[in-house]
N, C-alpha and C positions, 0 to 999 in steps of 0.2 A: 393124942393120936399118933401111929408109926409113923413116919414118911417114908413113901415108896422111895425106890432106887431106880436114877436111870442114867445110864453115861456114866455110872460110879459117882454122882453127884446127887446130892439129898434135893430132892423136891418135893414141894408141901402135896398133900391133899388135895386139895382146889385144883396148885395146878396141875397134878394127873390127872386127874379128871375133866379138866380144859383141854387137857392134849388129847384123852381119848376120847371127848363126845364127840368132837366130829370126824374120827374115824369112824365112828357107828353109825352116825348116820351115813355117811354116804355108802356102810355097809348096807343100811335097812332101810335106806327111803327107796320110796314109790316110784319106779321106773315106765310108770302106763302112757304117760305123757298128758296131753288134753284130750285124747280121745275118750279117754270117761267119765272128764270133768262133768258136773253140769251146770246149766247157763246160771246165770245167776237170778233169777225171776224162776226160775224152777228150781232151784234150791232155798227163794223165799218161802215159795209155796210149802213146801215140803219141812224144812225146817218152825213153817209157822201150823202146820198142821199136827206136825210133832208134838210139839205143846200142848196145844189149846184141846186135842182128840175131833174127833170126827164133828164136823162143820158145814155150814152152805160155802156155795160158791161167793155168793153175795158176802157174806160176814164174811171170809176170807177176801174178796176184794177191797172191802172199806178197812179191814185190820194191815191189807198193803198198800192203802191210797193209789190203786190202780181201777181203771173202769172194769166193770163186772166180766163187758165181753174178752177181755185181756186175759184175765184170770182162768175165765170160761176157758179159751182156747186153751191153755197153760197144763189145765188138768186135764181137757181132753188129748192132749199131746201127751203127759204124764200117766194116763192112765192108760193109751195105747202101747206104752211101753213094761205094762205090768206093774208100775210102782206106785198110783192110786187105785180105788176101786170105787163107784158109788151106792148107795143102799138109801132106802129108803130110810126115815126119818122115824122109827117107834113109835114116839110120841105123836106125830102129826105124818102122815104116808101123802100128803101134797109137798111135802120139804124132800128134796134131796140132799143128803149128803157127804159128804168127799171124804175118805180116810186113805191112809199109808196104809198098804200092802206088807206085810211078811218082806217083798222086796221091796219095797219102798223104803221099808227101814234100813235095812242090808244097806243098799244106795247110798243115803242119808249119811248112815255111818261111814261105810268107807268112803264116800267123799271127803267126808272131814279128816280120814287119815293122813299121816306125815310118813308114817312107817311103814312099809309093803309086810302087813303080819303074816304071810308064809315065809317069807325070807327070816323073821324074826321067828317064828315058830320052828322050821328046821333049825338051827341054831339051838333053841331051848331046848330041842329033843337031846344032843349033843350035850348038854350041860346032868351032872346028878343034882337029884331033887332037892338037895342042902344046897348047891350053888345057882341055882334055880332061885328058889323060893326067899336067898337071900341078896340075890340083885332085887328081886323085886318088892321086897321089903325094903332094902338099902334105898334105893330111889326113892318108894314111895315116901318115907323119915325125911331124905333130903330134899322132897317138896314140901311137907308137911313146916319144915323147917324155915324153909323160904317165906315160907306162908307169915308165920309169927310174925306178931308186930312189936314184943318185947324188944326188938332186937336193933328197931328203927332208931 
């Protein structure tokens, strides 16, 4: 492999790329603060509902070892804010239950980001589609790469 140049001094791979991750990130992380975290018992929910697909309340309480009415409360909180929805049960119309909303997933997802993706998106517009498409292949190789266990 080349080595980059920096200071007129040869430095490996590895380390440019240790010196520039975290300038990227503190180019591309998330500036929202905790204002649109959310709690962590609604993000059990929601994360466990992601999974498993549309659910009762009750099976969701006993799948977080929480009491039923906790849970209860959790989705009707979560679902006053658009991001569950409940429907009746097909199979059986005395069952309710609970699914992620179109927003709920939204949510879901960008909770778990690290990277604010309009800040990374403007920037990608900014890039041509070879230098594009080859960051994110490059990256994607050098996790795939991390990954190997040949290498332990």
């Amino acid at each position: 492999m080349d080595s980059l140049r920096q200071d007129d001094e040869d430095v490996s791979d590895s380390d440019a790329f240790c010196t520039a991750f975290p300038q990227a990130y503190l180019a591309f992380h998330r500036r929202d603060g905790r204002r649109n975290e959310l709690t962590n018992a609604s993000r059990a929910v929601l994360t466990h509902l992601a999974g498993s697909g549309p659910i009762t309340v009750g099976e969701a309480a006993r799948h977080l070892d929480r009491a039923q009415s906790v849970v209860s409360d959790i989705v009707t909180q979560l679902e006053s804010h658009g991001l569950l929805e409940r429907e009746a049960d097909p199979d059986d119309r005395r069952r309710t239950l609970v699914w992620l909303t179109d927003a709920g997933q939204t949510r879901l997802r960008d909770d778990a980001d690290v990277l604010d993706r309009a800040l990374v998106g403007r920037a990608m517009d900014r890039l041509d589609d070879t230098t594009r498409r080859g960051l994110i292949d490059g990256l994607t190789a050098l996790i795939a790469a991390a990954r190997r266990k040949d290498d332990r």
